[in-house]
N, C-alpha and C positions, 0 to 999 in steps of 0.2 A: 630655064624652066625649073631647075631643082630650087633655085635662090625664090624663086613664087611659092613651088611647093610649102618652102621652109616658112616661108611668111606667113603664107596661107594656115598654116599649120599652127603657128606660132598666136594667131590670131584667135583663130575658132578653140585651143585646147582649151580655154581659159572659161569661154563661153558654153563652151559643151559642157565641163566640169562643176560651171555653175548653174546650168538649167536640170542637170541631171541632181547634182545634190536638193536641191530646190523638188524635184518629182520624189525621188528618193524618201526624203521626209516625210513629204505628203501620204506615200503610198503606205510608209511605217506605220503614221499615225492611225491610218486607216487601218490597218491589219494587224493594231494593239487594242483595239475595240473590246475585243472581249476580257482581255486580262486585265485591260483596266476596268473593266465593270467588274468584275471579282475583285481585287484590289480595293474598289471601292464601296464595295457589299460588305469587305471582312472591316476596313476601315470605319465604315460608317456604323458598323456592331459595338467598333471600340470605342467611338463616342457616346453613342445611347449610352454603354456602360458606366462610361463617365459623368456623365450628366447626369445619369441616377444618383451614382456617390455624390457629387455635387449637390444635389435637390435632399437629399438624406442627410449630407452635416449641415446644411441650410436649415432643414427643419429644427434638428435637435439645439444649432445655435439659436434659432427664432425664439423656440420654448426656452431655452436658459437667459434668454432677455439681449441675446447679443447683438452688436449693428454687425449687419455682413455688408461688404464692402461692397463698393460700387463695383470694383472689375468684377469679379462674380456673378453682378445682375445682369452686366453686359454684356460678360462671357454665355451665360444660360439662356439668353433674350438671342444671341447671333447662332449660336447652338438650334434656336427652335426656330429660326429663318432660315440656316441650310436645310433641318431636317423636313420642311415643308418644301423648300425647292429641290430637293433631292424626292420627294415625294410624288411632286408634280413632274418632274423629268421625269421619272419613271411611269407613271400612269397616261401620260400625256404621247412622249416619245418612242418609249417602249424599244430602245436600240436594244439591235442583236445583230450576233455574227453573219445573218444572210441578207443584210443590205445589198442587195441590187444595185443601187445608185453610188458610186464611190462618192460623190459628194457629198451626201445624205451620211453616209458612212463617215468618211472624216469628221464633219461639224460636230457629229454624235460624239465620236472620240474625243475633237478635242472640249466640247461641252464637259466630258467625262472626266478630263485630265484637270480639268481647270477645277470641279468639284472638288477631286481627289485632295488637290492642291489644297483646296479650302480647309476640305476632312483633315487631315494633317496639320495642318498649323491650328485650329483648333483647338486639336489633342495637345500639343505641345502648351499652346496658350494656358488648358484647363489642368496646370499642374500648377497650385498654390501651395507656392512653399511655407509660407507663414499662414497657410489656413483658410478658410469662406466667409472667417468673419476677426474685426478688429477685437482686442480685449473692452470687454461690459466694464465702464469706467465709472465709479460712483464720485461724485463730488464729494469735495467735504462739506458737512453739515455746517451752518451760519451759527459762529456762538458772539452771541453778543456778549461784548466785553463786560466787568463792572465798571460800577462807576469811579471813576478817578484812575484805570488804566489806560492806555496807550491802546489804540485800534487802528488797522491799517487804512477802515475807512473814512477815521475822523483825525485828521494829525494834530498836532498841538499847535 
């Protein structure tokens, strides 16, 4: 009988360890809801911020005649695609801490985390270290040779 217990035992810790971590989780996720919406309210302030600065040496390089770089446009164009769906999550969804429905609650969360996640590597993203925009590169002017020198467009 004890040699079954032991089996028995042997069998189910394994499963019971992995359906509880498995609820465990879940239940976390569900009852980070709210700090991760703060979390995601201060984070998402740090971006507007950024993408001000961004939009502001964009202007001033535009007026100086400079090209700004592609990653820049792309960065500020993915920039005003999360702030609109972070817009519409919030207007739409409206999560908060007294969800009634744990499932409604979790999605919410992890809808939230997944943003966050966004917000964040964004930030990281919108650090140009060499600037928003390439050096204003002027060619050199065309001097046409005289006559009877060597020109690189007419060889001998």
């Amino acid at each position: 009988m004890e040699l079954a217990a032991a089996a028995f035992g042997a069998v189910l810790t394994p499963i019971c360890n992995f359906l509880c971590g498995c609820v465990t989780s879940k239940i976390t996720t569900a009852l980070t809801l709210r700090s991760n919406l703060d979390a995601k309210d201060k984070e998402m302030e740090k971006l507007v911020d950024r993408r001000k600065e961004v939009e502001d040496e964009k202007e001033v390089a535009e007026k100086e005649g400079n090209v700004i770089r592609a990653q820049v446009v792309k960065w500020l164009e993915d920039v005003e695609k999360l702030q609109l769906s972070v817009e519409e999550m919030v207007n739409d969804k409206k999560p908060s801490a007294c969800f009634l429905n744990c499932r409604k609650r979790y999605r919410a969360s992890k809808e939230v985390e997944k943003t966050l996640q966004d917000i964040k590597k964004l930030l990281d993203d919108g650090q140009f270290p060499n600037g928003a925009h390439g050096s204003h590169i002027c060619p050199k002017p065309f001097i046409k040779p005289k006559i009877g020198e060597k020109s690189l467009f007419n060889p001998p």
